[in-house]
C-alpha positions in Angstrom: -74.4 -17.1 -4.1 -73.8 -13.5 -4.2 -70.3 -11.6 -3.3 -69.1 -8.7 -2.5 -65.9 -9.4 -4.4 -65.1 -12.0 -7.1 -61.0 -12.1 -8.0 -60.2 -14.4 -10.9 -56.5 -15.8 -11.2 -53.9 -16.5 -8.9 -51.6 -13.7 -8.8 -49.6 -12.1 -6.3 -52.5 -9.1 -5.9 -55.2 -11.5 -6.6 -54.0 -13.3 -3.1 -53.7 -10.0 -1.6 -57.3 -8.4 -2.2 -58.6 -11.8 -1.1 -57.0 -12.3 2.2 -57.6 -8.6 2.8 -61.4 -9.0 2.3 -61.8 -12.0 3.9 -59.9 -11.0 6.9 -62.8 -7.7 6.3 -65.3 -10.5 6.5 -66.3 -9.3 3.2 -68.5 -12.0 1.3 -65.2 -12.8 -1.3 -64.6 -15.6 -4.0 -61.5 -16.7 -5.6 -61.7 -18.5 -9.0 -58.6 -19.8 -9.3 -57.3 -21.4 -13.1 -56.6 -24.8 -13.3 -54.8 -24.2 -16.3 -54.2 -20.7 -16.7 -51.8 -19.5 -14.2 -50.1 -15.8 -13.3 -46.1 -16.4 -13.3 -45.9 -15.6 -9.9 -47.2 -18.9 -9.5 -45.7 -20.5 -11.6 -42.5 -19.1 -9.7 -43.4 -20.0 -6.7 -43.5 -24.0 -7.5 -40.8 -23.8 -9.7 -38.7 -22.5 -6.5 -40.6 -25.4 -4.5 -39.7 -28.4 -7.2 -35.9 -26.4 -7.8 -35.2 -26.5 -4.1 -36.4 -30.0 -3.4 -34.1 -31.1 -6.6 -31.2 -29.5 -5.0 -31.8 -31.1 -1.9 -31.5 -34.7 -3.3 -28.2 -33.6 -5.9 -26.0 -36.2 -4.3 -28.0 -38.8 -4.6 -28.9 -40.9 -7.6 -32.4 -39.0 -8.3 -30.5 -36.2 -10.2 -28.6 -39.1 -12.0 -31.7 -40.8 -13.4 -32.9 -37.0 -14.7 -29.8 -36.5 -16.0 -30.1 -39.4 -18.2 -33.6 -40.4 -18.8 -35.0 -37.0 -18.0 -37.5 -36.4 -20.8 -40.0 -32.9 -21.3 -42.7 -34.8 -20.0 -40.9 -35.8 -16.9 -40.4 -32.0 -16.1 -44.2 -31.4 -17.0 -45.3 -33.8 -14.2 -42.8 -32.6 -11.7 -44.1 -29.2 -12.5 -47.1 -29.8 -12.5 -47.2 -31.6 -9.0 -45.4 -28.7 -7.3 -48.1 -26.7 -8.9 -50.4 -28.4 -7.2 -49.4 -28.5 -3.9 -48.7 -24.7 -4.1 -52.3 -24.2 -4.8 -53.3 -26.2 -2.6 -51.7 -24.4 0.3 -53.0 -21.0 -0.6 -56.0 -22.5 -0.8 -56.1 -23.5 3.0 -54.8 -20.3 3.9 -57.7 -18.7 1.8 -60.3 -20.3 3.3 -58.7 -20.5 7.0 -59.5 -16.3 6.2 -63.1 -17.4 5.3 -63.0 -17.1 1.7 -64.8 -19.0 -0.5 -62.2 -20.9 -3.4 -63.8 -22.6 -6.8 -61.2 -23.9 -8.9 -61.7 -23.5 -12.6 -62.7 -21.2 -15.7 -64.2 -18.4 -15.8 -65.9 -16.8 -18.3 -68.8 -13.8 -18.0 -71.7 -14.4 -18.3 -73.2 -10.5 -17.5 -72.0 -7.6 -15.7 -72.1 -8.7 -12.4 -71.8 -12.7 -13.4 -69.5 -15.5 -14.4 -69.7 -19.2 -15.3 -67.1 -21.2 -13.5 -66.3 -24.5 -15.4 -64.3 -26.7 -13.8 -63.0 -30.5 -13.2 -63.0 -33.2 -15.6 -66.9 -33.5 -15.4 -67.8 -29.5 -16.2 -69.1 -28.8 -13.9 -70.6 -25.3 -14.2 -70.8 -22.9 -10.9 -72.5 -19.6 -11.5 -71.0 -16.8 -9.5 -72.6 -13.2 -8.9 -70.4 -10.2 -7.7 -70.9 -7.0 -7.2 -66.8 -6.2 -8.2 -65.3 -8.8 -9.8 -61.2 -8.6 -10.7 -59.6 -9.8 -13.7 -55.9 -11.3 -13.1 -55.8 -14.3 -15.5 -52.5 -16.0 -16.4 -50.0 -15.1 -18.8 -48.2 -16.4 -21.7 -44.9 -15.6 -23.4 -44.2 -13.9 -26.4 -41.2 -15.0 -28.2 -39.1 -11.0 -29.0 -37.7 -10.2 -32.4 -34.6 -12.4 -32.9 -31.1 -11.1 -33.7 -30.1 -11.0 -37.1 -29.0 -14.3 -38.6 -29.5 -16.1 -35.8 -32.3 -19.1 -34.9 -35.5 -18.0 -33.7 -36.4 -16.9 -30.2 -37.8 -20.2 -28.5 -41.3 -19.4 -25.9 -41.0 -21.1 -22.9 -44.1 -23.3 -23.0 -41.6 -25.6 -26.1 -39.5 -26.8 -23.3 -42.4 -28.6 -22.2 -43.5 -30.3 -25.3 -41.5 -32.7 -28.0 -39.7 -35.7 -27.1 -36.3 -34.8 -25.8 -34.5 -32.2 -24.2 -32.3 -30.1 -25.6 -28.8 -30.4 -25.0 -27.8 -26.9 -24.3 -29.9 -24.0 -24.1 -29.6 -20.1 -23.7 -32.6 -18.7 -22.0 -33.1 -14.4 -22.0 -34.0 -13.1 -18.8 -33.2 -13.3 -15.5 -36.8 -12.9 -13.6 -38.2 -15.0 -11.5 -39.4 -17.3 -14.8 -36.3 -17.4 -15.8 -34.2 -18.0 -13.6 -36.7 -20.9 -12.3 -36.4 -22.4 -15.7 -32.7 -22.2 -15.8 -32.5 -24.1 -12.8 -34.6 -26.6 -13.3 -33.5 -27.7 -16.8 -29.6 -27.2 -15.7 -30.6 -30.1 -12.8 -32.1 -32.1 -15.6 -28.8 -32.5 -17.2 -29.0 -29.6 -20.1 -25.6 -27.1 -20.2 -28.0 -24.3 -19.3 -26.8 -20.5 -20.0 -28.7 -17.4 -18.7 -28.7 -14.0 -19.9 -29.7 -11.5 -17.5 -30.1 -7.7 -17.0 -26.8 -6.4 -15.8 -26.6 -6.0 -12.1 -29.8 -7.9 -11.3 -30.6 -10.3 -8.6 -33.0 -12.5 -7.0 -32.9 -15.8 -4.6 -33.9 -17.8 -7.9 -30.5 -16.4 -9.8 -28.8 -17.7 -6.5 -30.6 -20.8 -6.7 -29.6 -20.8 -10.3 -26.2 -21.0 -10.0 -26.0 -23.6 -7.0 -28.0 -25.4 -10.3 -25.4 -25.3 -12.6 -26.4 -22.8 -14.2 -23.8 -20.4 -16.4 -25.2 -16.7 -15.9 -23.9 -13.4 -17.8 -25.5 -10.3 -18.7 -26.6 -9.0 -21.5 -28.3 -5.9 -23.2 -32.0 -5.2 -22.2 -33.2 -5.4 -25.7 -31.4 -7.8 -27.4 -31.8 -7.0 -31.3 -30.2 -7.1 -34.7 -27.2 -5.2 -33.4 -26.4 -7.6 -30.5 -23.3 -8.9 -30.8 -23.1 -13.1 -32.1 -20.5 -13.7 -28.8 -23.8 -13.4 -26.9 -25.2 -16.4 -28.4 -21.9 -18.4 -29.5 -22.5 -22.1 -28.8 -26.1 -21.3 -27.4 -27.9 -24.0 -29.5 -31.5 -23.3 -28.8 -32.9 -19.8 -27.6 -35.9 -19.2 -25.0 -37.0 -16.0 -24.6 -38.5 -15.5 -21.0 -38.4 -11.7 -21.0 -41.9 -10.8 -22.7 -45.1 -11.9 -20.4 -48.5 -10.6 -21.8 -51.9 -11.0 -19.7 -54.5 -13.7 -21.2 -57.6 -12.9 -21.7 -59.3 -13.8 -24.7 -60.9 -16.9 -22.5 -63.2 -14.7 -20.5 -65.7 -13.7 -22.5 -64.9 -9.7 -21.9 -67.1 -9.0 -25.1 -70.4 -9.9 -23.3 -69.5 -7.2 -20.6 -68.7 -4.7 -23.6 -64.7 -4.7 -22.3 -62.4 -4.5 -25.6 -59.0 -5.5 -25.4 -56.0 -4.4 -27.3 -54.2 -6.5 -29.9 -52.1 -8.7 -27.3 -55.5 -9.4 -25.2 -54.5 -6.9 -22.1 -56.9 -4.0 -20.9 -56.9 -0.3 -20.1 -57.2 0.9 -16.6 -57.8 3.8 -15.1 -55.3 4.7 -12.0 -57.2 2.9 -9.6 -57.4 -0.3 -12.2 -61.0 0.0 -12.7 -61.9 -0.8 -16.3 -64.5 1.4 -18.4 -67.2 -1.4 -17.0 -68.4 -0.1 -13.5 -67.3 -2.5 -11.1 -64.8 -5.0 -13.1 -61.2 -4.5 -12.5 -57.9 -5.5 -13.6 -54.5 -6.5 -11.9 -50.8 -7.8 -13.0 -49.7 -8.8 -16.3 -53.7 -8.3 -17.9 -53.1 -4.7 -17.1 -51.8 -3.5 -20.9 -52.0 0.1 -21.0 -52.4 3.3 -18.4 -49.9 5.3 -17.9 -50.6 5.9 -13.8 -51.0 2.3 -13.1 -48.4 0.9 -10.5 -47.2 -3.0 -11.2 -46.5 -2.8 -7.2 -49.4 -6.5 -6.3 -49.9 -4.8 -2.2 -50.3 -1.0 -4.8 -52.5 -2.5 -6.9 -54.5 -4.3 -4.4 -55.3 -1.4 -2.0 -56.1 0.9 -5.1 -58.8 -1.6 -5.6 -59.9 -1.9 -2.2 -60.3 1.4 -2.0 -61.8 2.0 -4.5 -64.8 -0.7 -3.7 -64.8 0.4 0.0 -63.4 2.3 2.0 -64.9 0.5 5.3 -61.8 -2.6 4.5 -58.9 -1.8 6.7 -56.1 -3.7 5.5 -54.7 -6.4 8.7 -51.2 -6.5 9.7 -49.4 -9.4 7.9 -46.4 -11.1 8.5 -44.5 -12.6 4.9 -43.4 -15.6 6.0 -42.1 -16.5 2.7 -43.1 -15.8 -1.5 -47.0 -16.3 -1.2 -47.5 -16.9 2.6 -48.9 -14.7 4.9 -50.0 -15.0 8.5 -52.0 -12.6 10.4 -50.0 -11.1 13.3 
């Protein structure tokens, strides 16, 4: 089937352009990853699983993670609240009319992409006339300070055999913060380093958790000071997030990439392909390009029509909206 617009990934702007569209009745497609994800979902379900936890701290659930909790036991729970995010955007995607395929993309031609997806590969092709590149993201471990251990990436929390028993994560973003919690109600002495003076509902939800937070500089480098880190044991850095895109095939639609795998954009995040744009964290280098998801969405909107008149919405809450 053909579309007006195709938005790959599940990112805060990625949600906006589609429920926009769709509420248009513009012919729109989301491919959402089934692997892949932005951070802001990732966030968003480890808020859901961190709030749930918190719920049930009295009783002996919280116990049996303290004591048996293992990384594969957080990967589940993760990946469950994961899931059921998802799946409610989903609902409210196609309650706007929108069409939803879950899986990999990968481009095929200009104006065409393979979706892959399930455990049977099963192969969907989609054509678009605008299609929007917002992928997921990985972290990239900063330089360390002198002396010390190595910066830890997030994604080794989740592998190996044990937990560790304390830990000192950098960065006090959503990410983060989330992390913090979570590992804090799994029984780890959790510390967070954060920006001075910054704040969220997930640093609040942090410290109901457990979790210790201070502050600390922006860039922590070879002249930070070892109090930072005294008695830290292992170090996560959560501060770096770089767009992934070396799974998309951007070489068959002559798109280059610099060396981290993120694009140039002009200001209204078109790429130097006609039609194929980018948005969030795959967004690597323009100086006039706003971070801002609602920006970023209606600078793409407006730039593929400007017959789409952006609905009213109501936030309910992180990643919810209902038309008023």
């Amino acid at each position: 089937m053909r579309y007006d617009i195709a938005v790959i990934g599940n990112d805060e702007a990625a949600f906006e352009i589609l429920c926009v569209a769709g509420s248009a009745g513009k012919r729109s497609v989301g491919i959402l990853p089934e692997q892949r994800h932005s951070e802001w979902m990732v966030s968003l379900a480890l808020r859901r699983l961190v709030e749930q936890l918190l719920v049930d701290r009295s009783h002996s659930r919280l116990k049996l993670l303290a004591k048996c909790g293992t990384p594969r036991l957080l990967h589940r729970l993760l990946a469950a609240a994961m899931t059921t995010e998802i799946m409610d955007h989903v609902a409210l995607l196609e309650r706007l009319g929108v069409d939803v395929l879950l899986g990999e993309a990968r481009f095929q031609g200009k104006n065409s992409v393979i979706v892959t997806s399930g455990l049977d590969c099963r192969r969907t092709l989609v054509h678009a006339d605008n299609i929007v590149i917002g992928s997921g993201v990985r972290r990239a471990a900063m330089h360390r300070p002198l002396g010390l251990v190595p910066f830890l990436q997030p994604e080794s929390l989740l592998t190996g055999s044990r937990l560790p028993q304390n830990l000192c994560l950098l960065g006090g973003d959503e990410l983060g913060a989330g992390l913090a919690a979570l590992l804090s109600l799994f029984g780890v002495e959790t510390r967070l380093l954060s920006s001075q003076g910054q704040s969220s509902a997930m640093l609040e939800l942090a410290s109901a958790a457990g979790v210790s937070i201070g502050s600390c500089p922006a860039d922590v480098g070879c002249g930070a000071e070892r109090s930072l880190f005294s008695g830290a044991g292992d170090i996560v850095d959560c501060r770096r997030a770089l767009g992934f895109t070396e799974h998309l095939g951007l070489s068959n639609v002559g798109i280059e990439t610099d060396e981290h795998g993120q694009l140039w954009c002009a200001s209204n995040l078109e790429t130097w392909s006609t039609g194929i744009f980018g948005i969030g964290d795959v967004v690597g280098f323009s100086s006039d390009v706003s971070k801002h998801p609602t920006d970023q969405a209606q600078r793409i909107l407006n730039r593929i029509t400007h017959r789409i008149r952006p609905p009213h919405f109501l936030r309910l809450r992180a990643g919810t909206y209902a038309k008023n």
